[in-house]
N, C-alpha and C positions, 0 to 999 in steps of 0.2 A: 347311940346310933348317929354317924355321922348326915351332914344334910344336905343335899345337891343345890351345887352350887350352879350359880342360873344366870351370873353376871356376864357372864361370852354370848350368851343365847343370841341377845339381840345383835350380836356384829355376825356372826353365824346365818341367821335369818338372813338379814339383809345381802350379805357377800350372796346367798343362794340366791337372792331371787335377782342380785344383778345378773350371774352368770348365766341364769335361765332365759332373762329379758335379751342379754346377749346373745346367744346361742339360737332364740326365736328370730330375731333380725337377721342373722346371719343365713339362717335357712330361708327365712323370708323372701328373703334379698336374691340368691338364687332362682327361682321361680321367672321365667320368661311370660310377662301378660301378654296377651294376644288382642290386636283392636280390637275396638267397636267392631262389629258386626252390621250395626246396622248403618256403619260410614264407608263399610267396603263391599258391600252388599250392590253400592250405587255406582261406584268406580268399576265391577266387573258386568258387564251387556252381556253373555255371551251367548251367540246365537246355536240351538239344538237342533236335532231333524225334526224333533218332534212339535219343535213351535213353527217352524218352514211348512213341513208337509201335513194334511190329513190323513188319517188313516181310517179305514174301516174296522169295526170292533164286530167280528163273526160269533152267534152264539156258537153256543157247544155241540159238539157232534153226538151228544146222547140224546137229542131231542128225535123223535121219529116223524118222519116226512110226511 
């Protein structure tokens, strides 16, 4: 019985795990980060109606009079 021969294995291995290491960076690298949050959070003021005006909060109309 012939016997497996094992001596490529290790350049085998290796080539795969570069092209894998490759291919992670490459997809990686595509990926747009978006800032900090909490650095542009302080650049945008922007003023609502709801911080301008008050409002009245009316209960519910199932309450009986």
């Amino acid at each position: 019985m012939p016997q497996l021969d094992t001596s490529t294995w290790l350049l085998v291995i290796l080539s795969m795990l570069l092209a894998l290491f490759t291919l992670f960076q490459l997809k990686i690298s595509k990926h747009f980060h978006y800032p900090n949050p909490k650095t542009t959070a302080k650049l945008q003021n922007q003023q609502t109606p709801w911080n301008i005006t008050w409002t009245k909060i009316y209960l519910p109309l199932s309450q009986s009079q």
